[in-house]
VOGUBA-786881 format. One line per field, with one value per residue (C-alpha): residue number from 1; chain; x, y, z. Coordinates in nm, 4 decimals. Layout:
N
nr c(NUM | ...)
kette c(A | ...)
x c(X | ...)
y c(Y | ...)
z c(Z | ...)
END
This chain:
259
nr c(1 | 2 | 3 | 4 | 5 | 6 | 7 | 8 | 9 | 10 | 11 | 12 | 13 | 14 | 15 | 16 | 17 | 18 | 19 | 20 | 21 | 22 | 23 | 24 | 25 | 26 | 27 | 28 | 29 | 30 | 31 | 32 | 33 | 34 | 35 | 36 | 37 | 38 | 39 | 40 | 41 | 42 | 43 | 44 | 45 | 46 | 47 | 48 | 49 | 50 | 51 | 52 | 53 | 54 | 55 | 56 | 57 | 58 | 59 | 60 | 61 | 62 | 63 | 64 | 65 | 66 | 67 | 68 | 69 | 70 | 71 | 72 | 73 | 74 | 75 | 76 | 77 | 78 | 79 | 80 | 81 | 82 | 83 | 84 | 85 | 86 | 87 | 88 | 89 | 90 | 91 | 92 | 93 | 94 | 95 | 96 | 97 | 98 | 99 | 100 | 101 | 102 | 103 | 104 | 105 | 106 | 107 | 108 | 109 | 110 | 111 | 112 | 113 | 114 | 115 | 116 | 117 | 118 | 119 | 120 | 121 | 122 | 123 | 124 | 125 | 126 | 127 | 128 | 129 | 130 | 131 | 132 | 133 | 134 | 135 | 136 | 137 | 138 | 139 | 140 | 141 | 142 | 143 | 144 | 145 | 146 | 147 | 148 | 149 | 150 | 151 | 152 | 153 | 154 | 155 | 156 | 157 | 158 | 159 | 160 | 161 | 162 | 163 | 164 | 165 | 166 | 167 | 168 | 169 | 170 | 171 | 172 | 173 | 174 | 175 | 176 | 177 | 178 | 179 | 180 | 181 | 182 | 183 | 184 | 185 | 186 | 187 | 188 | 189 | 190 | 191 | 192 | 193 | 194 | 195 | 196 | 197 | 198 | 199 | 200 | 201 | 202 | 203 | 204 | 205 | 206 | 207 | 208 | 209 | 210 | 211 | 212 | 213 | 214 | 215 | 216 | 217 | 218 | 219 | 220 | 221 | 222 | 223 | 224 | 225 | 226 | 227 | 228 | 229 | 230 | 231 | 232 | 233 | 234 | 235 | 236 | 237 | 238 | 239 | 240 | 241 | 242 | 243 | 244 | 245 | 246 | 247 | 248 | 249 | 250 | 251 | 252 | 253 | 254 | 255 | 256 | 257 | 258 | 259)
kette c(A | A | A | A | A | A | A | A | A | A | A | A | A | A | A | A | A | A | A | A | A | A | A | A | A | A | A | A | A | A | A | A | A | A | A | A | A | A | A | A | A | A | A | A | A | A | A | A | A | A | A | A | A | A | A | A | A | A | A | A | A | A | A | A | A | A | A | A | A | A | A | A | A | A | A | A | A | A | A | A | A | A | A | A | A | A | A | A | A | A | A | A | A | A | A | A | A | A | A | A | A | A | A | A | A | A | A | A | A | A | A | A | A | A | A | A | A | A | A | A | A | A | A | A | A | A | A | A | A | A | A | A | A | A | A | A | A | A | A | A | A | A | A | A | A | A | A | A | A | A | A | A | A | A | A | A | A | A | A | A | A | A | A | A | A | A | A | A | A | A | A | A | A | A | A | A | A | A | A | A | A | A | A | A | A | A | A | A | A | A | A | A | A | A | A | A | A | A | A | A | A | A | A | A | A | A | A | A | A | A | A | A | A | A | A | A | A | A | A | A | A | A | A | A | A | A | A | A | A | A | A | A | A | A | A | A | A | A | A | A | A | A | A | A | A | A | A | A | A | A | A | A | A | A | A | A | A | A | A)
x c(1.8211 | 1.4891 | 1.3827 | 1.0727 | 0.9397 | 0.8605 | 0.9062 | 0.7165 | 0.3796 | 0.5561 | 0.7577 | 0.3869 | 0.3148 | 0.5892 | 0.5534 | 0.2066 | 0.2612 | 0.6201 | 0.3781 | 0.0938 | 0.3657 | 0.5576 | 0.1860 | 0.2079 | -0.0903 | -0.2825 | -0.1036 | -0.2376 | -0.6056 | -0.5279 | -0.3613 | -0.7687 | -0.9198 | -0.7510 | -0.7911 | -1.1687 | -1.2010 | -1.0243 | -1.1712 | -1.3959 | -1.0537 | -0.8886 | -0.5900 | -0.4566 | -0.3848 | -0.2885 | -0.1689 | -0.3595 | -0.2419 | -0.1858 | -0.2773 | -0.1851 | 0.1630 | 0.1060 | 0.1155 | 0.1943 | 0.5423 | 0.5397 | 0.3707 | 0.3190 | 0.1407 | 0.1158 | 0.4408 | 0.3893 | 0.6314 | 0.6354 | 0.8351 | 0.9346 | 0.7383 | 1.0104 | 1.2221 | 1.0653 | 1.3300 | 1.2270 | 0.8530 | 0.9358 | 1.1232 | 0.8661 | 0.5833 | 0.3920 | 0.2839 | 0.4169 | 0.1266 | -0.1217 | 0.0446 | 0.0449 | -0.2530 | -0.3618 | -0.1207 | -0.2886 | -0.6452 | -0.6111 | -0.4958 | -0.7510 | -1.0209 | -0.8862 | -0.8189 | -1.1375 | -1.3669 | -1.2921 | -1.0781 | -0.8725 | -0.5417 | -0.2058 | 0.0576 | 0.3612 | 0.3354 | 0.7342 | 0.8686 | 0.9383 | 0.5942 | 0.4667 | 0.5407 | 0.3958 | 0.3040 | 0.1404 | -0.2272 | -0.3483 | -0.6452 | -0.5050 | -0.1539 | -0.1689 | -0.2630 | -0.0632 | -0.1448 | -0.0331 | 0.0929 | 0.0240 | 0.2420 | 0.3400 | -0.0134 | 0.1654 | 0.0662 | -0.3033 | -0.4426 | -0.8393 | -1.0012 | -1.3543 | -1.6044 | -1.5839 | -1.2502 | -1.2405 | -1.5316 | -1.3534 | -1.0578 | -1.1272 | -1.2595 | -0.9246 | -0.7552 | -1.0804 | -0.9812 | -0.6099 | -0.6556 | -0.8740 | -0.6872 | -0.9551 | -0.8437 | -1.2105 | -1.2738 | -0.9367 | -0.9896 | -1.3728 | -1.3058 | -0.9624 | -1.1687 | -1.3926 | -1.0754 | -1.0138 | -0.7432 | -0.6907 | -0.3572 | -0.5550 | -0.2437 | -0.0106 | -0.2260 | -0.2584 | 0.0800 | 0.2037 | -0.0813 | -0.0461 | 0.3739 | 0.3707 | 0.4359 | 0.0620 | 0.0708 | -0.1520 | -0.4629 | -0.5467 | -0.4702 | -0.3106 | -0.0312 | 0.1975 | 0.5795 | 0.7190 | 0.4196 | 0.4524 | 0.8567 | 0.8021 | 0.5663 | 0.7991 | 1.0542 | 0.9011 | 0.7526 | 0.9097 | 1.0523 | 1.1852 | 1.3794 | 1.7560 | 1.9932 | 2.2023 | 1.9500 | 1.9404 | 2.3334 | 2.2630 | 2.0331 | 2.1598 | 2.2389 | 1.9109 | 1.6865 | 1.8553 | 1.8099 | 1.4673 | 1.4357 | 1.5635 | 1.3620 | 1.0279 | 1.1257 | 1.2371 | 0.8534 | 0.7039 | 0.8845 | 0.8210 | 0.4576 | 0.4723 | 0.5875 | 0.2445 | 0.0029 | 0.1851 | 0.0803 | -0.2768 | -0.3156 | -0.1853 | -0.4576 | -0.7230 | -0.6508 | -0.6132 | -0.9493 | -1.1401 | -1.0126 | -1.1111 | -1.4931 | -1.5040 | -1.3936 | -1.6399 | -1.9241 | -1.8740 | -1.8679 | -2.2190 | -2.4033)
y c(1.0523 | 1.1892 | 1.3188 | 1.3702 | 1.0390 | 0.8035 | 0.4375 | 0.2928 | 0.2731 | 0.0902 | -0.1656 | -0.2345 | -0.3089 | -0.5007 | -0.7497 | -0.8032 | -0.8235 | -1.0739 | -1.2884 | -1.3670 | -1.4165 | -1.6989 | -1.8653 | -2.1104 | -2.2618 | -1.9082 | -1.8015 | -2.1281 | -1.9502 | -1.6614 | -1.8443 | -1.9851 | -1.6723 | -1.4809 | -1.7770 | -1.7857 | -1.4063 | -1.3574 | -1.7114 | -1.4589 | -1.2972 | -1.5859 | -1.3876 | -1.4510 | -1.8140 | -1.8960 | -2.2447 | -2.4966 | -2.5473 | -2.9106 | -2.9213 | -3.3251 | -3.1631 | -2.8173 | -2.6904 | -2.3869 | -2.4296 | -2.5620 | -2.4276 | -2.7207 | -2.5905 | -2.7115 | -2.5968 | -2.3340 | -2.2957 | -1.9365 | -1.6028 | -1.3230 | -1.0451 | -0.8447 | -0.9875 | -0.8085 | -0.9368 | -1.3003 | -1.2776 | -1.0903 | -1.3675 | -1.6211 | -1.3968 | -1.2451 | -0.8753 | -0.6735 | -0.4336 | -0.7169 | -0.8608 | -0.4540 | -0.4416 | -0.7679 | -0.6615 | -0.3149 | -0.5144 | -0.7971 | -0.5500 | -0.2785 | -0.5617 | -0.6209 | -0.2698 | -0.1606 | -0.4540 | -0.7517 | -0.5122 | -0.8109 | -0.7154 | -0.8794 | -0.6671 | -0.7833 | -0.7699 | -0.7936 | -0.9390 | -1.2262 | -1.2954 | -1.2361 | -1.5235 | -1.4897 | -1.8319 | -1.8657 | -1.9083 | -2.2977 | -2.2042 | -1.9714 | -2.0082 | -1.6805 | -1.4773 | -1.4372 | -1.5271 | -1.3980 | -1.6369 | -1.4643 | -1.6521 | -1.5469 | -1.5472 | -1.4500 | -1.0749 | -0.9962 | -0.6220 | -0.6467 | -0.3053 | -0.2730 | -0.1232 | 0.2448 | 0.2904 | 0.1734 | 0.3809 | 0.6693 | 0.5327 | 0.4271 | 0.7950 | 0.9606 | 0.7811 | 0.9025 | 1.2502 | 1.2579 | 1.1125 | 1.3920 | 1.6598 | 1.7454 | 1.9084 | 1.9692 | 1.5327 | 1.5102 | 1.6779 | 1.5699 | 1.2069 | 1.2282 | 1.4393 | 1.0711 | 0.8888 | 1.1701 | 1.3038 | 1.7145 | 1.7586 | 1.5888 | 1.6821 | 1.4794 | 1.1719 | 1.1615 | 1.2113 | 0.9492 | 0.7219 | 0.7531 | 0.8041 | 1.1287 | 1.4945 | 1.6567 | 2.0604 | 2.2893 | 2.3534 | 2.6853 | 3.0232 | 2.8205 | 3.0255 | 2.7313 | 2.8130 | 2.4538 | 2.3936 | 2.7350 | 2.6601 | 2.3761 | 2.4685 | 2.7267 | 2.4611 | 2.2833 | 2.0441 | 1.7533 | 1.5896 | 1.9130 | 2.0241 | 1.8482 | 1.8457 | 2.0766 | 2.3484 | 2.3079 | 2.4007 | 2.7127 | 2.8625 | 3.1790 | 3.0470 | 3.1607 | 2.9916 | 2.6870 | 2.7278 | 2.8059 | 2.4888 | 2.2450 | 2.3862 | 2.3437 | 1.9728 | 1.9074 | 2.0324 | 1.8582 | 1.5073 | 1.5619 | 1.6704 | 1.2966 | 1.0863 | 1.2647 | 1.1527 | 0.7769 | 0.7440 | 0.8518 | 0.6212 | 0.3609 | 0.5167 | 0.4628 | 0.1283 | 0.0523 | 0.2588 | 0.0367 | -0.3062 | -0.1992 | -0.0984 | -0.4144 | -0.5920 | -0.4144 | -0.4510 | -0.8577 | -0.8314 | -0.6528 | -0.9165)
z c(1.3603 | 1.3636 | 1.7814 | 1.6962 | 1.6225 | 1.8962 | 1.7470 | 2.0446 | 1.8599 | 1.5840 | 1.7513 | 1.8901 | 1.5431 | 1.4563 | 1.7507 | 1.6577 | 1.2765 | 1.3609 | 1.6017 | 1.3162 | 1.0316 | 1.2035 | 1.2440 | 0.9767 | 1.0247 | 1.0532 | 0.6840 | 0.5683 | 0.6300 | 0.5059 | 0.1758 | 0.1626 | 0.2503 | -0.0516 | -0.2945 | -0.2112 | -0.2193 | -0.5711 | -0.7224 | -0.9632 | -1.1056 | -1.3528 | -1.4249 | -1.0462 | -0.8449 | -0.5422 | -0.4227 | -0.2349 | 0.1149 | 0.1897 | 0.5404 | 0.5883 | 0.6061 | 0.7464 | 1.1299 | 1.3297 | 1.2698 | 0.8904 | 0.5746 | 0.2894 | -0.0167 | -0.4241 | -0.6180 | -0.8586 | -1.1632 | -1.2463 | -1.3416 | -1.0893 | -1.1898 | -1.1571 | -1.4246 | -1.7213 | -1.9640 | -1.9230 | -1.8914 | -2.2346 | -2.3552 | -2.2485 | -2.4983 | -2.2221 | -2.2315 | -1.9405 | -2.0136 | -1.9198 | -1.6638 | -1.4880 | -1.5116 | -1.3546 | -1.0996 | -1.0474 | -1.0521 | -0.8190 | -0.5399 | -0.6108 | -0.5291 | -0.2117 | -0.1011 | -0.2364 | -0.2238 | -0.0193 | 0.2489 | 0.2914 | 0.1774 | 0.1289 | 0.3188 | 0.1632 | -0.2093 | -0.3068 | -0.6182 | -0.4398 | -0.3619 | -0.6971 | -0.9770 | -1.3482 | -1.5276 | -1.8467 | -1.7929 | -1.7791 | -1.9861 | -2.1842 | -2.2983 | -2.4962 | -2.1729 | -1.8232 | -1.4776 | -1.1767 | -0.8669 | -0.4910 | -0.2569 | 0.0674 | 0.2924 | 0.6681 | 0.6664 | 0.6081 | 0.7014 | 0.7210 | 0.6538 | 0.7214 | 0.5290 | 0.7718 | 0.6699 | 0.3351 | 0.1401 | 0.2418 | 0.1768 | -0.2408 | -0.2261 | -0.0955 | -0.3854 | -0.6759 | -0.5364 | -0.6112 | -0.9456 | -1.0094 | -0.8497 | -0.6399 | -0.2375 | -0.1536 | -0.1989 | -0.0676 | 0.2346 | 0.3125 | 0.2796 | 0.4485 | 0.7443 | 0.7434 | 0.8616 | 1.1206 | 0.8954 | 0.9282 | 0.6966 | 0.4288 | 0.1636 | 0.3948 | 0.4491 | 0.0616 | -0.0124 | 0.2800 | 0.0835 | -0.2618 | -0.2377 | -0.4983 | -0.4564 | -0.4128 | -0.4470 | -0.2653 | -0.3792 | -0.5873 | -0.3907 | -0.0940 | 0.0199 | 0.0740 | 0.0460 | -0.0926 | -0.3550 | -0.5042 | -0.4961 | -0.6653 | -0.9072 | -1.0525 | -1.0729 | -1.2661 | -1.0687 | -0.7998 | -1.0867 | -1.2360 | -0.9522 | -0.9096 | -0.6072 | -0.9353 | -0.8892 | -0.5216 | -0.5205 | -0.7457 | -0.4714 | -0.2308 | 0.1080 | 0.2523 | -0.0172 | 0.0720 | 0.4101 | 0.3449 | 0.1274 | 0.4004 | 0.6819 | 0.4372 | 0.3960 | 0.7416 | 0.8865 | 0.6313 | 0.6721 | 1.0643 | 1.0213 | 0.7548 | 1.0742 | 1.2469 | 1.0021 | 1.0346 | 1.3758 | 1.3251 | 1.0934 | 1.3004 | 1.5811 | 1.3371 | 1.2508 | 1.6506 | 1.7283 | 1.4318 | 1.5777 | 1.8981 | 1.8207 | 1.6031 | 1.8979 | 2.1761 | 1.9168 | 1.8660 | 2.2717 | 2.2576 | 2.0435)
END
């Protein structure tokens, strides 16, 4: 389906990632780790582990009564505000990204319960369950990192591509698009074929597979050979990324060796 990615590097991943979820009694740390590291934030809870009844091979922690926080209709019904309960959302994993660098790597719905708040039965609180999958980013990677994300806010390519350059990133506009999941244009005077396409159509969200069909033959053509170079150059920047994260561990661990 796609030849030019190589899925070695991430079945690497996966076996590494697979080995350290079905660790009970290393998600029961993590569980701890997060709980101590978000204690200051009142809107979020996670559940004590009870470790009289947990191993490597069996997680035992308090029951939680809560909401999926996907089911908007009946955290409605219950009288809490889904604008609140976003933003909590957006909040508690901004501090990790951006401050503790101890993130929770599998945020689903089903991992995510809403309760009414003990102290607060007027307000919302957030339930994290689910501690098996933990990336650590250190402090080298993740400056840089909160800075990338500033810059596409704020629209601005020369942040974008300086802090992106810190993570040894050279497409910076693919790195931020592969990061942030959104359509980001070229900058100003950038002769780049599929922004300026775009841009006179409106935008990503203003072009439809409709006006696709109403192109000549060779502006399709044209189209689908932009796209395919771009989602090949995407499965690039993936593996870099992956190389970064592999070339941090490995200076962390060659440092701790040195002292």
């Amino acid at each position: 389906m796609h030849p030019r990615f190589s899925f070695r590097w991430l079945l690497d991943e996966l076996k590494d990632t697979m080995s350290r979820e079905l660790d009970f009694a290393e998600e029961g740390k993590n569980s701890e780790k997060c709980k101590k590291d978000l204690a200051h934030l009142k809107f979020i809870y996670v559940p004590d582990v009870l470790w009289s009844c947990t191993s490597k091979r069996i997680l035992t922690t308090e029951f939680i009564e809560g909401t999926k926080i996907s089911q908007a209709t009946n955290l409605i019904d219950s009288g809490l505000n889904l604008k609140t309960i976003g933003e909590y959302l957006l909040k508690t994993f901004a501090e990790q990204v951006f401050h503790t660098g101890f993130v929770h790597a599998d945020p689903h719905p089903g991992n995510i319960l809403v309760r009414k708040n003990p102290n607060n039965k007027s307000d919302s609180q957030l339930v994290l369950l689910d501690h098996g999958l933990y990336e650590s980013i250190p402090t080298d990677i993740r400056q840089p990192l909160a800075r990338v994300w500033q810059a596409v806010v704020e629209n601005d390519h020369h942040a974008m591509k300086k802090y992106s350059s810190l993570l040894g990133v050279d497409d910076y506009r693919l790195f931020c698009i592969a990061l942030t999941q959104r359509w980001i244009g070229a900058a100003p005077n950038d002769d780049d074929f599929l922004s300026n396409f775009l841009q006179s159509h409106g935008g990503v969200k203003g072009f439809s597979r409709k006006d696709f069909k109403k192109l000549p033959a060779e502006g399709k053509a044209k189209l689908r050979t932009a796209f395919r170079d771009i989602h090949d150059q995407m499965f690039d920047v993936f593996r870099l990324t992956m190389y970064i994260k592999e070339s941090s561990q490995r200076l962390k661990s060659e440092m701790c060796g040195l002292i």
